[in-house]
N, CA, C and O atoms as a Maestro MAE file, in Angstrom:
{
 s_m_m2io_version
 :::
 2.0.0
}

f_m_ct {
 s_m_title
 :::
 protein
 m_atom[272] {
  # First column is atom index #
  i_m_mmod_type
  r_m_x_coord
  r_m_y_coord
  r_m_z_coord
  i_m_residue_number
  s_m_chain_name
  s_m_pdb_residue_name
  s_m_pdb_atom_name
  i_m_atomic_number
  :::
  1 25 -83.300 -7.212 42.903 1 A "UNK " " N  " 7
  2 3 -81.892 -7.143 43.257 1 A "UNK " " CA " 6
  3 2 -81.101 -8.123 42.392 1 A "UNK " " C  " 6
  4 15 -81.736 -9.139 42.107 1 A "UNK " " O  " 8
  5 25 -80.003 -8.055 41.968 2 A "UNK " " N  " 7
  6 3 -79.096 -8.316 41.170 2 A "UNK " " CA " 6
  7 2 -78.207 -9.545 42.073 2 A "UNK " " C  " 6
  8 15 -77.654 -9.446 43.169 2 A "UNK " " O  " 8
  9 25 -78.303 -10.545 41.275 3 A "UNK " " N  " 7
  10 3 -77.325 -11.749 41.895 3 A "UNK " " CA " 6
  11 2 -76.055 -11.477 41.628 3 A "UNK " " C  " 6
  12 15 -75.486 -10.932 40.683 3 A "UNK " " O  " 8
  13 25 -75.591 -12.124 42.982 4 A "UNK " " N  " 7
  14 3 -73.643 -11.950 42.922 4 A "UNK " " CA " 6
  15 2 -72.862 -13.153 42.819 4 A "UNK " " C  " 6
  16 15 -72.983 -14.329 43.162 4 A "UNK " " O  " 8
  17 25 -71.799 -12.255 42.069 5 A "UNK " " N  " 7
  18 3 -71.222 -13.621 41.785 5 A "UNK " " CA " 6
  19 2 -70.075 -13.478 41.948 5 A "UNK " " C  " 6
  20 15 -69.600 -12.364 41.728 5 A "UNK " " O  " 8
  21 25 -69.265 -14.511 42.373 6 A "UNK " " N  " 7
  22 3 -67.642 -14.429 42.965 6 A "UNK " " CA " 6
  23 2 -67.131 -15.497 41.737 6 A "UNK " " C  " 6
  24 15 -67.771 -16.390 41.182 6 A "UNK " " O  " 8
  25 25 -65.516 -14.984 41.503 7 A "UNK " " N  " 7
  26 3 -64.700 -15.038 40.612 7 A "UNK " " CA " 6
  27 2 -63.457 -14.886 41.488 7 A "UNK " " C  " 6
  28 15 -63.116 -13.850 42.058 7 A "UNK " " O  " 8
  29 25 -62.713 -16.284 41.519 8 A "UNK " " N  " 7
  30 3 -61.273 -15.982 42.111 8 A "UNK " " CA " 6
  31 2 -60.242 -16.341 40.635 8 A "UNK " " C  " 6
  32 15 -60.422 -17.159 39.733 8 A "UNK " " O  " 8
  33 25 -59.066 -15.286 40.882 9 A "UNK " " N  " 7
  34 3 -58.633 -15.494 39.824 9 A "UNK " " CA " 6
  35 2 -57.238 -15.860 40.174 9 A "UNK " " C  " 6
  36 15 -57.187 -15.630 41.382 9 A "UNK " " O  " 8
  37 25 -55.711 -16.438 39.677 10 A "UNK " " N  " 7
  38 3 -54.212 -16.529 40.180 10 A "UNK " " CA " 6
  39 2 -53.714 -15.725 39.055 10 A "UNK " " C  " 6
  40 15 -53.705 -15.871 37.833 10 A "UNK " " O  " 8
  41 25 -53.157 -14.509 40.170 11 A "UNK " " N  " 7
  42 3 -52.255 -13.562 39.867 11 A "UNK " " CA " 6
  43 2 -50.621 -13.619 39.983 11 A "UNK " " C  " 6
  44 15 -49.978 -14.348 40.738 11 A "UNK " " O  " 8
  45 25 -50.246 -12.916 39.289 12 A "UNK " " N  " 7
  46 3 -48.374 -13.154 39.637 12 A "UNK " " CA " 6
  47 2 -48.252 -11.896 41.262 12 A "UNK " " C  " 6
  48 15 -47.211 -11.366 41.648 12 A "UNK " " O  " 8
  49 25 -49.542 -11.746 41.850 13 A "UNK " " N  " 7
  50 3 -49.606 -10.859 42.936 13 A "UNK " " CA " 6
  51 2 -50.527 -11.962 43.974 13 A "UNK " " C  " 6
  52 15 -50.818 -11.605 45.116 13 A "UNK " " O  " 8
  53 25 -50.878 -13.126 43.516 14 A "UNK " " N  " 7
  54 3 -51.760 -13.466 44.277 14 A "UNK " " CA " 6
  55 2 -53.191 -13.440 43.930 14 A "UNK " " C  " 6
  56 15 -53.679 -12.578 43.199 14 A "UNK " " O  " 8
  57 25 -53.823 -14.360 44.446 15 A "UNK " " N  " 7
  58 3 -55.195 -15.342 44.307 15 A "UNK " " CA " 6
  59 2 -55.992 -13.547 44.468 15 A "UNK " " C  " 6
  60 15 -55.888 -12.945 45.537 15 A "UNK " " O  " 8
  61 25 -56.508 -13.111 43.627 16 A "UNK " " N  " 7
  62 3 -57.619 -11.948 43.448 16 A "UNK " " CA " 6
  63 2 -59.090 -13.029 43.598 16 A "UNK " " C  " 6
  64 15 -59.396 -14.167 43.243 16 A "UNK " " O  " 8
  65 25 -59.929 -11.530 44.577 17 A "UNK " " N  " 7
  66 3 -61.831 -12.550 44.292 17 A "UNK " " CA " 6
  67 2 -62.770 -11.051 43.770 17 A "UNK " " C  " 6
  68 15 -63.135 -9.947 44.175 17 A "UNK " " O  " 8
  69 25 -62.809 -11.768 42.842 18 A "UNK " " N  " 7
  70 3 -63.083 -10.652 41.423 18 A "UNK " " CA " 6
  71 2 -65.378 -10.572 42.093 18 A "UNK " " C  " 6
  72 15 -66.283 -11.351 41.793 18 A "UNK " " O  " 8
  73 25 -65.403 -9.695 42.712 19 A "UNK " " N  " 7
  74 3 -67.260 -9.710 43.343 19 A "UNK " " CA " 6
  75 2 -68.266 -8.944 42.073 19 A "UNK " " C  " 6
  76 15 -68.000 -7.746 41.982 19 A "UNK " " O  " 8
  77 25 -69.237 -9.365 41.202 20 A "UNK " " N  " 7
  78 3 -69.890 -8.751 40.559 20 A "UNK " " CA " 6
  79 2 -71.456 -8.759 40.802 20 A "UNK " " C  " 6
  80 15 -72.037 -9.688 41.361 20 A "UNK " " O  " 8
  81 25 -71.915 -7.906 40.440 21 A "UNK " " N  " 7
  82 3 -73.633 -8.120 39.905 21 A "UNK " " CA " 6
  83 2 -73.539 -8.483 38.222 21 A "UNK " " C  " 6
  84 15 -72.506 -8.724 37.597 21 A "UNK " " O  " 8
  85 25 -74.648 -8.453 37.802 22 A "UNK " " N  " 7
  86 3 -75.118 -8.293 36.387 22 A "UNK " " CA " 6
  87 2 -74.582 -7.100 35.785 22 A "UNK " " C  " 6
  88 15 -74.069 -7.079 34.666 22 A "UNK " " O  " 8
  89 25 -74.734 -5.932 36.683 23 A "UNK " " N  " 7
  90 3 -74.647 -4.128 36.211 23 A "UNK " " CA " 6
  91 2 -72.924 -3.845 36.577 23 A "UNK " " C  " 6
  92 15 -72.438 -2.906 35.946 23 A "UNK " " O  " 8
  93 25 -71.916 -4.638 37.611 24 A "UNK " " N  " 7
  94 3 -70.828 -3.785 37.843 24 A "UNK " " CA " 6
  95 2 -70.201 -4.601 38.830 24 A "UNK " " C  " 6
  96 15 -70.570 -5.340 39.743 24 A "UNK " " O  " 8
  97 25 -68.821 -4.102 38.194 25 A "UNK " " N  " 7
  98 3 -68.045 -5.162 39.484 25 A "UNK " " CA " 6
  99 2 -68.290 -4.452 40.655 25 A "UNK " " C  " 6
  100 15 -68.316 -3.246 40.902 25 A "UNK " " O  " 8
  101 25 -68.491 -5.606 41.426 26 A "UNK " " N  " 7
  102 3 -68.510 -4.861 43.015 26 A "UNK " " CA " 6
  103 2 -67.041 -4.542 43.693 26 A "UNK " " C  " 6
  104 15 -66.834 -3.331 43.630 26 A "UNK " " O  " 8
  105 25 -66.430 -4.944 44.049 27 A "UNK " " N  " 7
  106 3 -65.041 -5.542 44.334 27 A "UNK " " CA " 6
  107 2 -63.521 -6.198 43.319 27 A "UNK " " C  " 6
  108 15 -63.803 -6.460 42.149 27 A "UNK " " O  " 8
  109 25 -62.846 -6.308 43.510 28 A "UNK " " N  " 7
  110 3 -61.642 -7.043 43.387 28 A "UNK " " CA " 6
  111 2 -60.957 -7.103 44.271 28 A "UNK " " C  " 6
  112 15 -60.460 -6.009 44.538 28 A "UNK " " O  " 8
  113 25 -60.648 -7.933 44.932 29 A "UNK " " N  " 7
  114 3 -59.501 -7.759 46.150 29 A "UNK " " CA " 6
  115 2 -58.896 -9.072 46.378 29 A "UNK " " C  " 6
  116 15 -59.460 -10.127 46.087 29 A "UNK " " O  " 8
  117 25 -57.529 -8.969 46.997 30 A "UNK " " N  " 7
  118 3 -56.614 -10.082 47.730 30 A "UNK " " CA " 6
  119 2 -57.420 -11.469 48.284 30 A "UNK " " C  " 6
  120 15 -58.620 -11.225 48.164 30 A "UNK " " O  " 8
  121 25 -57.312 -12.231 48.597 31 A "UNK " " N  " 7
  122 3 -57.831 -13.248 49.192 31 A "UNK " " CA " 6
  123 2 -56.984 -14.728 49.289 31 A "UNK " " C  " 6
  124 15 -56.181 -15.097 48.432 31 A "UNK " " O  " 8
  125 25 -57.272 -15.353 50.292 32 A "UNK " " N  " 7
  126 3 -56.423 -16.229 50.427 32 A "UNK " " CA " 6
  127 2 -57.183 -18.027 50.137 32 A "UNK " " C  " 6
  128 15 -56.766 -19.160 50.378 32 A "UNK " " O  " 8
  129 25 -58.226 -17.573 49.628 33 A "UNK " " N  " 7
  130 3 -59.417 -18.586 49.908 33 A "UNK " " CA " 6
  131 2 -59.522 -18.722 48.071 33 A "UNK " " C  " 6
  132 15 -59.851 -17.811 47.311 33 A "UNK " " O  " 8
  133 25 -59.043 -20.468 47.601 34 A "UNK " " N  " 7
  134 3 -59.768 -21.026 47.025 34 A "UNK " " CA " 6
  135 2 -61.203 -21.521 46.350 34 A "UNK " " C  " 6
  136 15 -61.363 -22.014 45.234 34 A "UNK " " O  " 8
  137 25 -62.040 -21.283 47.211 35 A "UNK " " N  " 7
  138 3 -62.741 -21.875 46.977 35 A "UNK " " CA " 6
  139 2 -63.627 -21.356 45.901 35 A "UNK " " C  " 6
  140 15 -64.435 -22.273 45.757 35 A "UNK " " O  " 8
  141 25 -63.851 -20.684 45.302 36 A "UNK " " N  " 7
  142 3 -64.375 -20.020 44.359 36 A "UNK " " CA " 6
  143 2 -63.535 -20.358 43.176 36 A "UNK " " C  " 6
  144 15 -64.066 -19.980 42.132 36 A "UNK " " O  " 8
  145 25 -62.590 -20.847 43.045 37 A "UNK " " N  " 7
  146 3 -61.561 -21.216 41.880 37 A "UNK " " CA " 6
  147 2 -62.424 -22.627 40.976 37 A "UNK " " C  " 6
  148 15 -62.133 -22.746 39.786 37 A "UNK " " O  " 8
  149 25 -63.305 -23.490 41.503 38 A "UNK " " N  " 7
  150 3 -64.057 -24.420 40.998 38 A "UNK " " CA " 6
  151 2 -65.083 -23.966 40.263 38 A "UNK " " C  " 6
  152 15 -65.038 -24.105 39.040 38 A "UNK " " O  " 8
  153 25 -66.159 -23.360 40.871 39 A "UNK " " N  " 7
  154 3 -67.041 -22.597 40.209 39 A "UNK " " CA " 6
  155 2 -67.191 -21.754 39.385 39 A "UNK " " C  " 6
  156 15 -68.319 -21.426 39.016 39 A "UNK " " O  " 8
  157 25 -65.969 -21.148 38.853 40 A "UNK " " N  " 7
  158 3 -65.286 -20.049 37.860 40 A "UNK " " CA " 6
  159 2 -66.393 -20.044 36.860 40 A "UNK " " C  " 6
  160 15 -66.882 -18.990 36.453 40 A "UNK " " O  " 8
  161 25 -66.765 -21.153 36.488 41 A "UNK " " N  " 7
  162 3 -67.514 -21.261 34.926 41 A "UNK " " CA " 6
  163 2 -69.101 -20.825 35.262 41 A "UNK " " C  " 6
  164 15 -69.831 -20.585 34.300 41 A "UNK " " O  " 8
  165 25 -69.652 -20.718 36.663 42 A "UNK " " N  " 7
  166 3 -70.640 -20.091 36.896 42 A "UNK " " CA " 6
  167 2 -70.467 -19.046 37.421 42 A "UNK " " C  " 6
  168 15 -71.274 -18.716 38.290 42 A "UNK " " O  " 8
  169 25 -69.355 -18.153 37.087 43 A "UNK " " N  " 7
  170 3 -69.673 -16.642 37.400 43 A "UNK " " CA " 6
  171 2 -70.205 -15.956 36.066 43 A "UNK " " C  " 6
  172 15 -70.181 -16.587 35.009 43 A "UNK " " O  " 8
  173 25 -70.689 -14.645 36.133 44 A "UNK " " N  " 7
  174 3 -71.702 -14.300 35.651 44 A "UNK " " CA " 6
  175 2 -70.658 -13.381 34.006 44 A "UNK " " C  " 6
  176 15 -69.566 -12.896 34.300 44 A "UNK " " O  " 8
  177 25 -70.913 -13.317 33.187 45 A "UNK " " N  " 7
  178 3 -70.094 -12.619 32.208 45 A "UNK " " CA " 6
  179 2 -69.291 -11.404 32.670 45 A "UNK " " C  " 6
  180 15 -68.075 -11.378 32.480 45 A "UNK " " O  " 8
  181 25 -69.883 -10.468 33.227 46 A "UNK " " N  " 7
  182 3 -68.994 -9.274 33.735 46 A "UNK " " CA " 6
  183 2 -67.855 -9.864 34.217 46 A "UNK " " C  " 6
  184 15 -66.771 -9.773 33.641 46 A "UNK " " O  " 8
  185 25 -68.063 -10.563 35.410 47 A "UNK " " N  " 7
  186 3 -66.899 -11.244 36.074 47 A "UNK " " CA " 6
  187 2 -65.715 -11.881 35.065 47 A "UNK " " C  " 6
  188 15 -64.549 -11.488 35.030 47 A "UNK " " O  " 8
  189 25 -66.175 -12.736 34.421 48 A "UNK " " N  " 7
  190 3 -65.260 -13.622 33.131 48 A "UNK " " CA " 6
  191 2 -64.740 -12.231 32.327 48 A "UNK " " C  " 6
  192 15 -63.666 -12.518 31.798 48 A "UNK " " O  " 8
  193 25 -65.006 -11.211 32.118 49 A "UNK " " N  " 7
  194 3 -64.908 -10.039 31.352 49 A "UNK " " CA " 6
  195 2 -63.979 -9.712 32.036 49 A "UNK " " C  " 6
  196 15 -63.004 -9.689 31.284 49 A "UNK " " O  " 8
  197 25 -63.709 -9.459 32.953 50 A "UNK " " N  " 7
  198 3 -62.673 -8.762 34.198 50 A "UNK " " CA " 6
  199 2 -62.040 -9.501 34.308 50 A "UNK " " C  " 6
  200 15 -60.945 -8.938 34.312 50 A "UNK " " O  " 8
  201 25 -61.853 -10.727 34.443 51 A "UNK " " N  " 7
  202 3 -60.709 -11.450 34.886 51 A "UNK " " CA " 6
  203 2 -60.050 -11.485 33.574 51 A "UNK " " C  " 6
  204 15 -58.841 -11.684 33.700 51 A "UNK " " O  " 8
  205 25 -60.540 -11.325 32.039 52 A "UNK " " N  " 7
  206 3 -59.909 -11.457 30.617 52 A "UNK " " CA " 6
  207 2 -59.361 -10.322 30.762 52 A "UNK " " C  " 6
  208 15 -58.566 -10.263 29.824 52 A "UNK " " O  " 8
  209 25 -59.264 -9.104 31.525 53 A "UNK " " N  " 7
  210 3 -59.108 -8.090 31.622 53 A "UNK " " CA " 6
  211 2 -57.723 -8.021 32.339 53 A "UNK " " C  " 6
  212 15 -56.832 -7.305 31.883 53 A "UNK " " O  " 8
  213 25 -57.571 -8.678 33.328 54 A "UNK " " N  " 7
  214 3 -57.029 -9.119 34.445 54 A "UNK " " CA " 6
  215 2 -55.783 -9.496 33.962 54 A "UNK " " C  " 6
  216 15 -54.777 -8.833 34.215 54 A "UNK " " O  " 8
  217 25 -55.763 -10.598 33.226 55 A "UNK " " N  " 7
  218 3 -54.977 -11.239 32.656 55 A "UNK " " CA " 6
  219 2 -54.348 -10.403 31.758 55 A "UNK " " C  " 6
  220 15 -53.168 -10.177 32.030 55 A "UNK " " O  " 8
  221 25 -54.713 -9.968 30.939 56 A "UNK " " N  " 7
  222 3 -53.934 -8.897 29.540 56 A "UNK " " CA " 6
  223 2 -53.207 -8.237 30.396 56 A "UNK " " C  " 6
  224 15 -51.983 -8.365 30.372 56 A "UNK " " O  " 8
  225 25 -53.923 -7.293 31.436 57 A "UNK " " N  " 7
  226 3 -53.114 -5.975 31.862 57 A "UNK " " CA " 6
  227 2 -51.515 -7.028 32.634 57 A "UNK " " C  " 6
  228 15 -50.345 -6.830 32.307 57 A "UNK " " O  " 8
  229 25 -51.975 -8.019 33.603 58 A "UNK " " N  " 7
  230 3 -50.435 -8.620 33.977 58 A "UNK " " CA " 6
  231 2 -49.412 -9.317 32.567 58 A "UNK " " C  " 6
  232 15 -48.214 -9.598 32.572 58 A "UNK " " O  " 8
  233 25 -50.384 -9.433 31.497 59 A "UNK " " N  " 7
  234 3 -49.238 -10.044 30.946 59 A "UNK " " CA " 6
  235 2 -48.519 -8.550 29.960 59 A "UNK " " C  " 6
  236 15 -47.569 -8.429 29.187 59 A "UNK " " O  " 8
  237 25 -49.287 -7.867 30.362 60 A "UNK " " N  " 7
  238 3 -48.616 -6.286 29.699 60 A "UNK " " CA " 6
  239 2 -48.970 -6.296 28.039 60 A "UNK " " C  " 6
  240 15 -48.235 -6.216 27.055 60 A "UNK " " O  " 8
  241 25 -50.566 -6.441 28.200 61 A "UNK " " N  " 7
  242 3 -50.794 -6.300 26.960 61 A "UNK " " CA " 6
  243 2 -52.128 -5.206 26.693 61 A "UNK " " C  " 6
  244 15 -52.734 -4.858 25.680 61 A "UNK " " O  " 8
  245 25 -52.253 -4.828 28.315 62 A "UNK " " N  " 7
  246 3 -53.350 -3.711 28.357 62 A "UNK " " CA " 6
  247 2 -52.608 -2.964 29.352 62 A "UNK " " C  " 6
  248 15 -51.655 -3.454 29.958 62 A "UNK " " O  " 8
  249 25 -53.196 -1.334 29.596 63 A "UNK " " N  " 7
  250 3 -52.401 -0.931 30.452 63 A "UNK " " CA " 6
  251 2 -53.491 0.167 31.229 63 A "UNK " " C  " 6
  252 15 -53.178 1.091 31.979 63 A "UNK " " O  " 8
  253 25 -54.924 -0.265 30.777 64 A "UNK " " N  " 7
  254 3 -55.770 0.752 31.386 64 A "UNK " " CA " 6
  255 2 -57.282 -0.385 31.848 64 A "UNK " " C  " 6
  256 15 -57.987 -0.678 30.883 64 A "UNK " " O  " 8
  257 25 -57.667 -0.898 33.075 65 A "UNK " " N  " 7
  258 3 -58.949 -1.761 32.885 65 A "UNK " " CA " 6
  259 2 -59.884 -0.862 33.095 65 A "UNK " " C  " 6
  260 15 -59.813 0.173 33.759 65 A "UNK " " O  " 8
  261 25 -61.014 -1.425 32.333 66 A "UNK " " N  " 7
  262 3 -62.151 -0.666 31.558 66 A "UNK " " CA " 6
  263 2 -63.303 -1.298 32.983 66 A "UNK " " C  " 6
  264 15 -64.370 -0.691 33.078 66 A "UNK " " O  " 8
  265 25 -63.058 -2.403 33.954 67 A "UNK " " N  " 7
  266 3 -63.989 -2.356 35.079 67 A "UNK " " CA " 6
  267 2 -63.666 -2.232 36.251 67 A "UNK " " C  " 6
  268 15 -64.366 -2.588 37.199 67 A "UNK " " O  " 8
  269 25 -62.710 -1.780 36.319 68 A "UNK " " N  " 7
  270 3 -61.895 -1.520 37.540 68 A "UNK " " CA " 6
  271 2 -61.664 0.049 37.695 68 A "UNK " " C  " 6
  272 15 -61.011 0.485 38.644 68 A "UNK " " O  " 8
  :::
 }
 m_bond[271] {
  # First column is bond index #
  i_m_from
  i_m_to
  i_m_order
  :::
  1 1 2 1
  2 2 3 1
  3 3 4 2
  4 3 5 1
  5 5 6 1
  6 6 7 1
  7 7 8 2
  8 7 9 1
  9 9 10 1
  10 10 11 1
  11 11 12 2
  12 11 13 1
  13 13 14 1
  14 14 15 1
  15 15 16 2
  16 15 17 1
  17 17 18 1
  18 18 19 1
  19 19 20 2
  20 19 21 1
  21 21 22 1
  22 22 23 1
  23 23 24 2
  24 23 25 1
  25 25 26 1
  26 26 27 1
  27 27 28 2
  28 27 29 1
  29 29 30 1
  30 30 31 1
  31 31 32 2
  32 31 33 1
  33 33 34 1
  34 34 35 1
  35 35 36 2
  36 35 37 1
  37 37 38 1
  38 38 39 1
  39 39 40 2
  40 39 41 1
  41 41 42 1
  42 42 43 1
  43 43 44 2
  44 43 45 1
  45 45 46 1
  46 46 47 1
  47 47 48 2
  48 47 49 1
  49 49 50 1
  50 50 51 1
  51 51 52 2
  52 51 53 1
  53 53 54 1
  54 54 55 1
  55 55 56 2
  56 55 57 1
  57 57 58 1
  58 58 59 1
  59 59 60 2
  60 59 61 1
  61 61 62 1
  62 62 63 1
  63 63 64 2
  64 63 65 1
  65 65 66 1
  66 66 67 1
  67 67 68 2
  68 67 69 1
  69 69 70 1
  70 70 71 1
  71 71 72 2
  72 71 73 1
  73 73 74 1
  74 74 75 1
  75 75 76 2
  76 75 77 1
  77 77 78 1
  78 78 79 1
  79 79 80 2
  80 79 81 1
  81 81 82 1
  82 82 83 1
  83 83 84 2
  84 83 85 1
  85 85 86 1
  86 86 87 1
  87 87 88 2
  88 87 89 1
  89 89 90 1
  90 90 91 1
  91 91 92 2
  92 91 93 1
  93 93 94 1
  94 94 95 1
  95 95 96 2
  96 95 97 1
  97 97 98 1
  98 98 99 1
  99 99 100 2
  100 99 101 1
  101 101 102 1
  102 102 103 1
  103 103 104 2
  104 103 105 1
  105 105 106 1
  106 106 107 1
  107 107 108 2
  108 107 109 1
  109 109 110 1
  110 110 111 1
  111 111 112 2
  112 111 113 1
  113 113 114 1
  114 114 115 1
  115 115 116 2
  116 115 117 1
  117 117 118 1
  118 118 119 1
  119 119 120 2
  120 119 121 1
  121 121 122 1
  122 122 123 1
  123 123 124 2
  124 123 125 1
  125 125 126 1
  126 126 127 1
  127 127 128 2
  128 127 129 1
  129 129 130 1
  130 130 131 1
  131 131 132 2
  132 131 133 1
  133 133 134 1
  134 134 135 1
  135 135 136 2
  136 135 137 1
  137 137 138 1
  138 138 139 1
  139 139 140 2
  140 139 141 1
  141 141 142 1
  142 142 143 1
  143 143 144 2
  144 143 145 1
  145 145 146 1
  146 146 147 1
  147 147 148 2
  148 147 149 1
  149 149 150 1
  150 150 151 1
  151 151 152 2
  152 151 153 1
  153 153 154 1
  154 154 155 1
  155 155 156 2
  156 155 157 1
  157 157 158 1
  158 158 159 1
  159 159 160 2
  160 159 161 1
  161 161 162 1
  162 162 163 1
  163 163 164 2
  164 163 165 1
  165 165 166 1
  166 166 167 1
  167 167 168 2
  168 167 169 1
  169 169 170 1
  170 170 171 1
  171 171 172 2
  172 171 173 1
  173 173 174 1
  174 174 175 1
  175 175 176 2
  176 175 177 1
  177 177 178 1
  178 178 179 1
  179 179 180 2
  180 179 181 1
  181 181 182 1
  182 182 183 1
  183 183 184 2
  184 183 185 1
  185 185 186 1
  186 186 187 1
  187 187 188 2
  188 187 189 1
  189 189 190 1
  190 190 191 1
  191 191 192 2
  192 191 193 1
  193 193 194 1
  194 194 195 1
  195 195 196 2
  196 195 197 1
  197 197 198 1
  198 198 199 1
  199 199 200 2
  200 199 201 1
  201 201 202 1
  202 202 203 1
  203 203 204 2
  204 203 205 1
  205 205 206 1
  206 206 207 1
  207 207 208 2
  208 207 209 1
  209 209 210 1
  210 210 211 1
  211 211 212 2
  212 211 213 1
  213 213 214 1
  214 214 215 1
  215 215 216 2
  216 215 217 1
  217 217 218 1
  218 218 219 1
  219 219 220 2
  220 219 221 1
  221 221 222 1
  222 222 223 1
  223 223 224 2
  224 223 225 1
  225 225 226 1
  226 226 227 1
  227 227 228 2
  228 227 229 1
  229 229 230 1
  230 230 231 1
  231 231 232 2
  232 231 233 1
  233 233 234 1
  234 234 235 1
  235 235 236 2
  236 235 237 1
  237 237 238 1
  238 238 239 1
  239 239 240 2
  240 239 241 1
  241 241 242 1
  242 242 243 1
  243 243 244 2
  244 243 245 1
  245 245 246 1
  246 246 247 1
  247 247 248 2
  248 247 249 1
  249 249 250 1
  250 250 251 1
  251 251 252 2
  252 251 253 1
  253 253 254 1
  254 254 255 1
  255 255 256 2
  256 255 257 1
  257 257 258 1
  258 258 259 1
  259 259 260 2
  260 259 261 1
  261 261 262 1
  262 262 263 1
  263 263 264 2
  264 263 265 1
  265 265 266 1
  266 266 267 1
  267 267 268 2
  268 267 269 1
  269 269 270 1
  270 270 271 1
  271 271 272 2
  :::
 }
}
């Protein structure tokens, strides 16, 4: 089984918690909880991939995400 890894990210919509395996994001959703904002640098590449993802599409420089 595939380890998970949480990724919170700050949106101009609000704190997203970006959920992955190794193979696929599990989740993205709303959240009101910090705490995953420290650990950022041990989420797993997919995750860091998605949130780079994340970021482009709000700053309107992508307009289609490729894990979502």
């Amino acid at each position: 089984m595939s380890e998970i890894s949480k990724l919170t990210v700050t949106t101009p919509i609000g704190l997203l918690q970006i959920i992955a395996t190794d193979k696929a994001i599990v989740s993205a959703k709303p959240t009101d909880h910090e705490e995953n904002i420290v650990g950022n640098e041990a989420a797993n590449k997919l995750a860091q991939e998605c949130k780079v993802e994340l970021a482009e599409y709000f700053a309107g420089k992508r307009k289609n995400l490729i894990f979502l």
